[in-house]
C-alpha positions in Angstrom: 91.2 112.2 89.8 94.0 114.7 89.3 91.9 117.1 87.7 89.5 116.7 90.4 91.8 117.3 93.4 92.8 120.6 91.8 89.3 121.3 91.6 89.4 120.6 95.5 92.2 123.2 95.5 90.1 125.9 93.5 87.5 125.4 95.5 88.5 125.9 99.0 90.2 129.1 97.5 87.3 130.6 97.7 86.9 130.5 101.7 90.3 132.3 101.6 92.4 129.7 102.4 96.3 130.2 101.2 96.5 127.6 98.9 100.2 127.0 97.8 101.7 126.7 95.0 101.3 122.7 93.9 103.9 122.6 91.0 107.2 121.1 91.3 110.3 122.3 89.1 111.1 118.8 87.5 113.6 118.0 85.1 113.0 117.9 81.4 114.8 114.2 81.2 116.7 111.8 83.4 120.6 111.7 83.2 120.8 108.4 82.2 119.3 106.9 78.7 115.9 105.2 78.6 115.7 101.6 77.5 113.6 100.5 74.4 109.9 101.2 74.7 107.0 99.4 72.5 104.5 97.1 74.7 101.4 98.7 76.2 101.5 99.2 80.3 101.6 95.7 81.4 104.9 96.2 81.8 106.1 92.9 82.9 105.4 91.0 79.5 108.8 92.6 78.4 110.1 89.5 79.8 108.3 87.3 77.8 107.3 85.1 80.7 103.7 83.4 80.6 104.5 82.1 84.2 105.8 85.5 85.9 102.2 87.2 83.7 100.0 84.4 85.2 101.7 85.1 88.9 101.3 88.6 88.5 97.5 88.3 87.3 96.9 86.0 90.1 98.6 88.3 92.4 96.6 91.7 91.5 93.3 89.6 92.0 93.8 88.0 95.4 96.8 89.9 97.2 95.3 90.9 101.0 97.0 94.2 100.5 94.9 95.3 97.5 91.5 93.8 99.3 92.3 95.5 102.3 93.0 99.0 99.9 89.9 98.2 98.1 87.8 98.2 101.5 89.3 101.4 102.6 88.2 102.7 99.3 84.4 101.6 100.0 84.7 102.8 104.2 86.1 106.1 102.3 82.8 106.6 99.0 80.6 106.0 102.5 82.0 108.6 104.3 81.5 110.9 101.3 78.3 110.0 100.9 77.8 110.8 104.8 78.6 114.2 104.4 77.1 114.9 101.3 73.9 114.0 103.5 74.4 116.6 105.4 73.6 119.3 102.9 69.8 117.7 103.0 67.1 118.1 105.4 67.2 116.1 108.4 64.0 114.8 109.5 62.6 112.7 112.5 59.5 111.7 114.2 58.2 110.6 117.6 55.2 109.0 118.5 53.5 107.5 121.4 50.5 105.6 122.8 48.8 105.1 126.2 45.7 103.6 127.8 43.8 105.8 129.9 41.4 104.0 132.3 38.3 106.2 134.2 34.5 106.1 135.3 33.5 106.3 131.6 35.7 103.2 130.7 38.9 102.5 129.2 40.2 104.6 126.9 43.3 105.0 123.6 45.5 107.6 123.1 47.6 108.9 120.9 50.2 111.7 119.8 53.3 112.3 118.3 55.2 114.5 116.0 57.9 115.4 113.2 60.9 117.4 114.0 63.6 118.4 111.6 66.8 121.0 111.0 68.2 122.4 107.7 71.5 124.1 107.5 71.8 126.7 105.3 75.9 126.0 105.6 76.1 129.9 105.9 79.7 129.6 106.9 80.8 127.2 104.4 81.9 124.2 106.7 79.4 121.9 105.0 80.9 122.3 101.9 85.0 122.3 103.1 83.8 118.9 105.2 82.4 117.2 101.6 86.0 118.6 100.1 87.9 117.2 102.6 85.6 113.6 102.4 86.2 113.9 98.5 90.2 114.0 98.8 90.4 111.4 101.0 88.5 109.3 98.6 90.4 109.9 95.9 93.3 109.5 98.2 91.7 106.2 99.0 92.0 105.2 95.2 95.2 106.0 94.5 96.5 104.2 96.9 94.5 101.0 95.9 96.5 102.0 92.8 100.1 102.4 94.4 99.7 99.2 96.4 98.4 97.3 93.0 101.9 98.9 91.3 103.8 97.6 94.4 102.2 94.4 94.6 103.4 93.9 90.8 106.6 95.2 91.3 107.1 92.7 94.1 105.6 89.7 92.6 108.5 90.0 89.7 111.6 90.4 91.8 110.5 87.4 94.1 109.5 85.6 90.6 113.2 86.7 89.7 115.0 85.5 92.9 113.2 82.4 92.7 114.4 81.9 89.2 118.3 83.2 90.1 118.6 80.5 92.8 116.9 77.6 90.5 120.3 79.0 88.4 122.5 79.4 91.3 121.5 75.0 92.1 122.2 74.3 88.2 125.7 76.3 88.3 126.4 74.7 92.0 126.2 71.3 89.8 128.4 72.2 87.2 131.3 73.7 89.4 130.9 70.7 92.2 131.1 68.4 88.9 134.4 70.5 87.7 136.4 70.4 90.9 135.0 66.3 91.4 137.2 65.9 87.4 140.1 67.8 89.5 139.7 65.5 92.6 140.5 62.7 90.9 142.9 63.8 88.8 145.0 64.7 92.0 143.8 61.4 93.4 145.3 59.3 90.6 148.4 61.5 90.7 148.5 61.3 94.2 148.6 57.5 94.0 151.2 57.3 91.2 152.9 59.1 93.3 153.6 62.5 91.3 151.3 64.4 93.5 151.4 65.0 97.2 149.3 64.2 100.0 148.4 67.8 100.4 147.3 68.2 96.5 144.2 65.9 97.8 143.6 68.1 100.6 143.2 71.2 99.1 141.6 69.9 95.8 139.0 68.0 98.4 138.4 71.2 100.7 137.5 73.5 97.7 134.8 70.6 96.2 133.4 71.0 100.3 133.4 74.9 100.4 131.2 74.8 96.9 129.0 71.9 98.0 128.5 74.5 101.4 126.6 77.1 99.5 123.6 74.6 98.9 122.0 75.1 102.1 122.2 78.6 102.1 121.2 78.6 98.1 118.0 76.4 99.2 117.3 79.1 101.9 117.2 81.7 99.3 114.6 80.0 97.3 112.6 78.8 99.6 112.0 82.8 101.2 111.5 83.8 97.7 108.7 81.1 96.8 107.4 81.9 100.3 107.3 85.7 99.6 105.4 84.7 96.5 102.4 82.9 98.5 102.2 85.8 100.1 102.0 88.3 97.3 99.3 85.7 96.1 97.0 85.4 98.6 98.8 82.1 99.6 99.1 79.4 102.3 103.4 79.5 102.4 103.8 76.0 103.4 101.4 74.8 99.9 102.7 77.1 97.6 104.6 76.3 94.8 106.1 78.0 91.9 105.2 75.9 88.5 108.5 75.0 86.4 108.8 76.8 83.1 107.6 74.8 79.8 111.4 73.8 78.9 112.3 73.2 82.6 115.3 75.3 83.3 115.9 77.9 85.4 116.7 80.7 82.8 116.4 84.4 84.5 113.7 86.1 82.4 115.2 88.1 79.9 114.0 91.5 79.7 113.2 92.7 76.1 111.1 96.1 75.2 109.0 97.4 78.0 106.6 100.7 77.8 107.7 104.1 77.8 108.1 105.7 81.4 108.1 108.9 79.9 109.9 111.8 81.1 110.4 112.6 84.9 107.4 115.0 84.9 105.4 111.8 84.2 105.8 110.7 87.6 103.7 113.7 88.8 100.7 112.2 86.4 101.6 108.5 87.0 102.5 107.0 90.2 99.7 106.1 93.3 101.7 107.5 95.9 102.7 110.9 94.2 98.8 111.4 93.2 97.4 109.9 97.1 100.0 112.9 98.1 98.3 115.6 96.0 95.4 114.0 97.5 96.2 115.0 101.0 97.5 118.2 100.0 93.8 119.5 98.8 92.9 117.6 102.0 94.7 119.3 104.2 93.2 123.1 102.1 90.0 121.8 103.2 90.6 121.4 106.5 91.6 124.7 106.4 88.9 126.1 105.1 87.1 123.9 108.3 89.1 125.4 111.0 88.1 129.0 109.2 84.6 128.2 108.8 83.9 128.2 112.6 85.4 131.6 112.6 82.1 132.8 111.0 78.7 132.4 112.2 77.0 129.5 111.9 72.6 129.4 110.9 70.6 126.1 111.8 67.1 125.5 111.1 65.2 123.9 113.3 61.3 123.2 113.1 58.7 121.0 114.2 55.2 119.7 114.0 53.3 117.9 116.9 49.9 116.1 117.6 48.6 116.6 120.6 47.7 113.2 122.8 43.9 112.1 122.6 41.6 109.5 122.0 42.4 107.6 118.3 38.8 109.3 117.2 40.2 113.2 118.1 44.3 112.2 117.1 44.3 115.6 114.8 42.0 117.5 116.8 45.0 119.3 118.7 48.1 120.4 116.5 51.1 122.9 116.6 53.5 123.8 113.7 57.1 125.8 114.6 59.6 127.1 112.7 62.4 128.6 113.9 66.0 129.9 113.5 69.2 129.4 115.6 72.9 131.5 114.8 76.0 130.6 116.5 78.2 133.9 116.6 81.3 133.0 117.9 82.5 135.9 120.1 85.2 134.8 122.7 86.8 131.9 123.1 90.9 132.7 123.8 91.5 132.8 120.4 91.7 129.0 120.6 89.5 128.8 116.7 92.2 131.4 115.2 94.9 128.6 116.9 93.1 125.3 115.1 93.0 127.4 111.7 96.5 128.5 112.1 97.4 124.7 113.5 95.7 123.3 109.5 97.3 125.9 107.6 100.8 124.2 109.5 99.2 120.8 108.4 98.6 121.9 105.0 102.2 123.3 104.5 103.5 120.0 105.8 101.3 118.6 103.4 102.9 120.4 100.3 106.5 119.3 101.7 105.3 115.7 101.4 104.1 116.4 98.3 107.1 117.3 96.7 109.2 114.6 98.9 106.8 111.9 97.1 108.3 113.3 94.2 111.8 113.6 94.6 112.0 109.9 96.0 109.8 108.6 92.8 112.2 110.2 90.6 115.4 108.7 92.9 114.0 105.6 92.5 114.1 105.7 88.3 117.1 107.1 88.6 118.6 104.7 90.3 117.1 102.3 87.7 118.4 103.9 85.4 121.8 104.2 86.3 121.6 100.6 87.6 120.5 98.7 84.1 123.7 101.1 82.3 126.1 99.4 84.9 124.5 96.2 84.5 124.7 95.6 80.9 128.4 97.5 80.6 129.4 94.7 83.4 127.5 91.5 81.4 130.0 92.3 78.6 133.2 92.2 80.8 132.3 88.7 82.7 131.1 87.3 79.6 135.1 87.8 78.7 136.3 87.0 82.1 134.7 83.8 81.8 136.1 82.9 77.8 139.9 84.0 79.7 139.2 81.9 83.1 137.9 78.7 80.7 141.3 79.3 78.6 143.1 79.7 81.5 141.5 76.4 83.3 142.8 74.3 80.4 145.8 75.5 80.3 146.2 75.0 83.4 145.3 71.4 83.6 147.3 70.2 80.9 150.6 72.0 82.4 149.4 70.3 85.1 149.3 66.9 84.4 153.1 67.5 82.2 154.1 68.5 85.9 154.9 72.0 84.4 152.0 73.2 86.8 151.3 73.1 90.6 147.5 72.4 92.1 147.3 75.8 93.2 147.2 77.2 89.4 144.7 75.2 88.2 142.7 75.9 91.7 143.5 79.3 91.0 142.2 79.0 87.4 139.3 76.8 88.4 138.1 79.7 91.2 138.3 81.9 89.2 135.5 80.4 86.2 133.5 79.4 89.2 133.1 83.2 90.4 133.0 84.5 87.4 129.5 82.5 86.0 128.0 83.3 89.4 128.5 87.0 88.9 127.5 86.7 85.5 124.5 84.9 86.6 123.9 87.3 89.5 124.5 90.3 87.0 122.0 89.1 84.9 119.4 88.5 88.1 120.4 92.0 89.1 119.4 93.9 85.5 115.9 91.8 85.8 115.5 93.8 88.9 116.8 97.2 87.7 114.6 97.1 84.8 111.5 96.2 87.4 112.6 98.9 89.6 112.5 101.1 86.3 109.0 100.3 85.9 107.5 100.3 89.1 109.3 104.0 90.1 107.2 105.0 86.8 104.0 102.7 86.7 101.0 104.3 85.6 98.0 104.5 88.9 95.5 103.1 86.2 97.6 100.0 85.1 95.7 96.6 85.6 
């Protein structure tokens, strides 16, 4: 379709439209370096996920978006086809019958005729109208495309917040489990009387403040499984996410996706860049509309009729014409020069959006990009924050229980682990995202 929108271009040149200039300076590569490449465009099997590939799969054939794209592609091929039509012919016919009653009896007549036009399209309107029906079809399809890129795109981050709260529930269980160990042994020391009242109190009110962040963790998951219905075609309320075959809640790892290619790519690659070009060569056409009534205009009309009579004499009486009609436009306030100077506007808005299409699709990689660098440089500094906070936990509790300690340093210590696997955890949720982000800023239009 690319070639044939800058076939669109070419050929309302040649009804002297100022076509500009379509090609955007992009840069040879992105600043930031591109993850591995080796799987073929489906991009999302780069995390190894049969669950998140059957979602998606699901997801492409039954999300309302795409059906509702897909329909606007059909009301658009019609539309094409409409004024292709009008470069034909056009024919129509009348008839009529009567019953004539007299001294000589009752009698049945008859008559009728054909009538037609042809348009010889002598200013060229015809032709910009089926250029301007041809972009918007192939506008039409790439944005069936886009919205079958977004629906992906979105189908994976919901699959991946469903999956980070699953592991946000198992680590709630683990901390509420460590700070229960710490609540009693403050209890028992409390009792024994080496620890003070207060000791239990604060020991008791930091198990509370992590068993809080289960209702807000369960909201969390249930908006992402609800998103997912609805990405799927979905009833909400019936919708549920099946568990994985070893029944954690592991964030899908992300191993080698495809090749995004360089950032000129995008101009060859995503829906919304191409349904842009699109508009551009429909917004030349209209154009070259706006200039065709600027020239005169040839219809040809004829006709053939029957004259009425009785069913034995129906071809006794007939009458042929042919004819020819020419619109000059001679005076009209200069309100036609106004329409063609209010598209060529349009179409230089239309080249602004073109290139703004572009400049946000390459933002949006290279914010990926920068995003998965941060990502996996941070992974490596919580993974040692958590070894030290662990170390520092034990530590802590022994000193702790030799009375060489207070509460609040093994609190301290214990906090500390706590936030440290959840940003581990949430880091790890977060790359999953960058690296669909990635793809879907660079997804092919074509990819099923």
């Amino acid at each position: 379709m690319l070639a044939a929108c800058a076939l669109l271009i070419a050929g309302c040149a040649s009804t002297d439209v100022e076509v500009p200039d379509i090609s955007v300076a992009a840069p040879t590569e992105y600043s930031a370096d591109l993850p591995a490449a080796g799987l073929d465009e489906l991009w999302w099997r780069a995390f190894s996920d049969p669950i998140l590939d059957d979602m998606i799969a699901r997801g492409l054939a039954a999300n309302l978006d795409i059906a509702a794209a897909g329909d606007r592609l059909r009301a658009a091929e019609a539309l094409l086809r409409a004024e292709r039509a009008d470069r034909l012919p056009t024919i129509g016919g009348s008839a009529n019958l009567g019953v004539e009653t007299g001294d000589e009896g009752t009698r049945f007549t008859a008559g009728g005729g054909l009538f037609g036009s042809f348009d010889p399209d002598l200013s060229g309107r015809l032709g910009a109208e089926i250029r301007l029906a041809t972009a918007r079809y192939a506008e039409a399809g790439y944005l069936q495309a886009d919205r079958r890129r977004l629906v992906a795109a979105a189908i994976a981050a919901q699959y991946v917040e469903y999956r980070r709260t699953g592991a946000q529930l198992a680590l709630l269980e683990e901390s509420t489990e460590l700070q229960r160990q710490t609540l009693r042994i403050v209890t028992l020391r409390f009792e024994a009387g080496l620890s003070a009242n207060l000791d239990v109190r604060r020991a008791a009110a930091d198990l509370a403040q992590t068993q809080a962040r289960l209702g807000l963790i369960e909201v969390s998951r249930a908006e992402a499984k609800h998103a997912l219905a609805v990405l799927l075609g979905e009833a909400p309320g019936t919708f549920d996410v099946p568990a994985s075959a070893d029944g954690n809640n592991a964030i899908p790892d992300y191993t080698a996706g495809p090749s995004i290619g360089g950032p000129v790519n995008l101009l060859r690659r995503r829906g919304d860049v191409l349904a842009a070009e699109a508009r551009l060569a429909g917004a030349t056409a209209q154009v070259g509309i706006e200039q065709a009534d600027l020239r005169p205009s040839l219809v040809v009309p004829g006709s053939i009729l029957i004259g009425d009579g009785s069913l034995d004499e129906l071809f006794s009486s007939f009458l042929a014409t042919l004819g020819a009609a020419l619109d000059l436009p001679l005076f009209d306030g200069r309100r036609r020069r106004a329409e063609v100077e209010a598209a060529q506007a349009e179409l230089d808005a239309s080249f602004a959006d073109y290139r703004q299409a572009f400049l946000l699709a390459l933002g949006e990689a290279e914010n990926a990009l920068v995003a998965i660098g941060a990502y996996r440089q941070r992974a490596d500094a919580l993974a040692e924050a958590i070894e030290q906070s662990e170390t520092a936990l034990g530590q802590s509790n022994a000193l702790y229980r030799e009375g060489l300690a207070s509460l609040f340093d093994v609190l301290d210590a214990q906090r500390q682990l706590i936030a440290s696997r959840q940003s581990l955890l949430d880091n790890q949720a977060d790359l999953a995202t960058a690296y669909i982000a990635l793809h879907s800023a660079a997804a092919s239009a074509n990819s099923e």
